[in-house]
C-alpha positions, 0 to 999 in steps of 0.5 A, a space after each residue: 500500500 505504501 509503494 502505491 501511494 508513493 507512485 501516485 504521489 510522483 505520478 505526473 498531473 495532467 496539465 491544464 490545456 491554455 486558453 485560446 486567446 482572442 487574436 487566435 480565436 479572431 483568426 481561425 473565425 476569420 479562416 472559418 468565415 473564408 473556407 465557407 464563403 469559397 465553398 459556396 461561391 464556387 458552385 454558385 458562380 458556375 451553375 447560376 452564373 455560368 462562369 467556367 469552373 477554372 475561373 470560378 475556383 480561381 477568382 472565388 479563392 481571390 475574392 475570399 481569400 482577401 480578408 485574410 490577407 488583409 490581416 497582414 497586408 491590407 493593400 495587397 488585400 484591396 488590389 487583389 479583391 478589386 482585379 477579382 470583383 471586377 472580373 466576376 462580374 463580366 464573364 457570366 452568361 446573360 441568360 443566367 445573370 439575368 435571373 440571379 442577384 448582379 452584379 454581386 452574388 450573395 456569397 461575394 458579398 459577404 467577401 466584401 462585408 468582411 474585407 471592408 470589416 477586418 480592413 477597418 477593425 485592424 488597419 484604421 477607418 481611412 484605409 476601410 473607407 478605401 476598400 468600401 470605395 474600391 467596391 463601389 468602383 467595381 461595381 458600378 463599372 460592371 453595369 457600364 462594360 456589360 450593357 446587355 445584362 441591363 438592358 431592361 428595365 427590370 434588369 436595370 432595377 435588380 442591378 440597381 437595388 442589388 448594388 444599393 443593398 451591397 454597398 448599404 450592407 458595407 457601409 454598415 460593417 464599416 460604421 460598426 468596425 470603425 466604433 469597435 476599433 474605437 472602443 477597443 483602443 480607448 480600452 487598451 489605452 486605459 489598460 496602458 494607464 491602469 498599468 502605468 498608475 500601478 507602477 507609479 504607485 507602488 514605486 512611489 511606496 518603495 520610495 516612501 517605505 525606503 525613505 522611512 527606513 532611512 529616516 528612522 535608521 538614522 534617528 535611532 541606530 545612527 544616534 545610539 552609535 554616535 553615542 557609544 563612539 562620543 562615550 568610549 571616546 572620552 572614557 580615558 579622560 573622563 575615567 582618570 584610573 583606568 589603566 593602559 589596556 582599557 584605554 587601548 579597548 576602548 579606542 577600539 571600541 570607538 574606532 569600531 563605532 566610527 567604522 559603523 557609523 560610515 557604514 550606516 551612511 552608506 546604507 542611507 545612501 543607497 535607501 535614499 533616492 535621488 529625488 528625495 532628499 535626505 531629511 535630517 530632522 529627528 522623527 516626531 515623538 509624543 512630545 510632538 503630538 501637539 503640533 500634530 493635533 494643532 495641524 489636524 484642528 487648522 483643518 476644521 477638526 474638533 480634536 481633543 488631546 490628554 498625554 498624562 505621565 512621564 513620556 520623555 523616558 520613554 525609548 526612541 523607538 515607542 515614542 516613533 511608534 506612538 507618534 505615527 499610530 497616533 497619526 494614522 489614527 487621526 488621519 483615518 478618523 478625519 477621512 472616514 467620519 467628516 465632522 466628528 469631533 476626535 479625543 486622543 489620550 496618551 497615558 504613559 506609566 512605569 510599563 507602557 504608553 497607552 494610546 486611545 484615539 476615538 472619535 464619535 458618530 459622523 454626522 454625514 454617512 460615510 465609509 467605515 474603517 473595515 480594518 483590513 486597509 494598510 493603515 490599521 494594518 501597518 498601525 499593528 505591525 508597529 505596536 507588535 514589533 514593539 511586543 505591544 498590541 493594538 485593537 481598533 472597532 466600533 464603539 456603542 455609539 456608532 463612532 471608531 476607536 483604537 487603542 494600542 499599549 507600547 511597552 516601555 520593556 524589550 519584549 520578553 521573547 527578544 530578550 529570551 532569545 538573545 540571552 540564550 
């Protein structure tokens, strides 16, 4: 049992068979189309017309093999289906051309209908007002070289009325193929943009996710290394009864610190593009906060702010952190209930930062935070980064809350891992 169930697992799946794609599905129409109006058009030029076979098989193959030709070579196309359209014409016996459509017969034109149809879809509406041309020279010229066969006033109307409904019939392929190509270019053009938007966007993420990265790698790691160089720099002059050694240790240490600090400067270097500057101020903290709220009430806002407890002492990191949830917070009250006052309160104690932004019921109906956007989203990574946790959701009276704690402590499992 065990060897059968292995040779079923390496047995090979059966592929998936692809998907004809539309320029395919359009040709082999197209060669459909051909195949089945020369089938017809032969026997039919040879018993109603009384065109010699020969002639039948090789003007008919001109005749319908033209919309396929057009595909690539839409002149070559015209020419060769104006010499055969002209031709047919002319070489019928009056007797039976009298008593059947002429000078077009049925399977003719609808040779025509789909050269004038494919030249306009594919090659543009002036080269299929060309080819719409073209046939209506070839078929006024008939009437003109062979009098006989109109030579009575019946003949004459059915000529007459044959050569109305053609070109009637051809000017509508035409009409129809110039709005579908219309319609199919305006709609690759939005494809085209769609795609490029797309681009832009998520180049434009890049950079801001890079330019974020630099900015808070420069104003925490690069910060505590400058420190640890400034303080094994000065350790031998501060620190008067260490001896030799210890001062050679600690010029490596600063000398290290320098080493890593150039290295630093080049990783910002190359996170930083060339079309956005460095930006050397220090990210914003809770002390910042204010400043914050002060840009959000300037906009028409009713924001309400409390920060209680000592938050200075609290890391480079949760201060970063607490800022920018914070931020994310107000800007997704502000968009998503217009015209609802907002509280923001940061309560800092011995163990974490809390922060809790709330805002009440729009007055205007508007789109909810569903919480799976990239905001919350990236509000939660930051707090878990931290060994924190974030919650956001409705509250009782209709309105948006999310509150978030921030430990002040490195998270139990870093700290257990870098201890072992």
């Amino acid at each position: 049992m065990a060897r059968r169930r292995r040779r079923a697992e390496r047995a090979p799946r059966t592929r998936r068979t692809r998907r004809i794609s539309r320029r395919a599905a359009a040709l082999a129409a197209v060669c459909a189309a051909v195949v089945a109006l020369f089938a017809v058009l032969v026997p039919v030029q040879t018993s109603l017309y009384g065109t010699p076979l020969p002639l039948s098989f090789i003007l008919g193959a001109a005749l319908c093999a033209s919309p396929l030709l057009a595909l690539s070579h839409p002149r070559r196309a015209l020419a060769v289906f104006a010499g055969a359209a002209l031709i047919l014409p002319l070489i019928v016996s009056q007797s039976l051309a009298i008593g059947a459509p002429w000078p077009w017969s049925v399977p003719a034109l609808l040779a025509f209908v789909l050269l004038v149809g494919t030249v306009t879809l594919l090659h543009g509406a002036r080269l299929g007002a060309f080819a719409l041309g073209v046939g209506a020279v070839a078929s006024l010229t008939a009437p003109v070289l062979r009098p006989d066969i109109v030579s009575t006033a019946a003949t004459a109307a059915s000529a007459t009325a044959n050569l109305v409904v053609t070109e009637s019939v051809a000017s509508a392929m035409f009409l129809f193929a110039a709005l579908l190509a219309g319609r199919l270019r305006v709609g690759a053009e939005l494809t085209r943009e769609r795609e490029h938007a797309a681009l832009e966007e998520s180049r434009r993420a890049l950079v801001e996710e890079r330019t974020r990265i630099a900015r808070e790698l420069h104003d925490v790691i690069a910060h505590s290394l400058s420190m640890v160089q400034v303080q094994a720099s000065t350790a031998r002059y501060r620190l008067t009864e260490i001896g030799p050694e210890a001062a050679a240790e600690f010029n490596s240490i600063a000398a290290t610190a320098r080493e890593s600090l150039t290295e630093m400067r080049r990783m910002l270097g190359v996170l930083r593009t060339e079309d956005q500057t460095a930006e050397l101020a220090p990210q914003q903290g809770i002390a910042e906060l204010p400043a914050l709220v002060d840009t959000v009430r300037r906009a028409g806002v009713t924001v309400g702010l409390e920060i209680t407890g000592d938050s200075a002492a609290a890391p480079a990191t949760v201060q970063i952190a607490a800022f920018r949830i914070t931020q994310e917070a107000l800007s997704n009250a502000v968009r998503h209930a217009a015209g609802a006052p907002v509280t923001v309160r940061i309560q800092t104690d011995a163990t974490a930062v809390g922060i809790r932004v709330r805002n009440a019921a729009p007055s205007v109906s508007s789109p909810a935070p569903t919480g799976h956007g990239h905001g919350l989203r990236g509000m939660r990574e930051r707090a878990e980064l931290l060994g924190g946790t974030l919650t956001a959701g409705e509250t009782s009276e209709g309105g948006w809350e999310v509150t978030a704690a921030l430990p002040l402590t490195e998270p139990a499992a870093t700290a257990t891992q870098e201890t072992s």
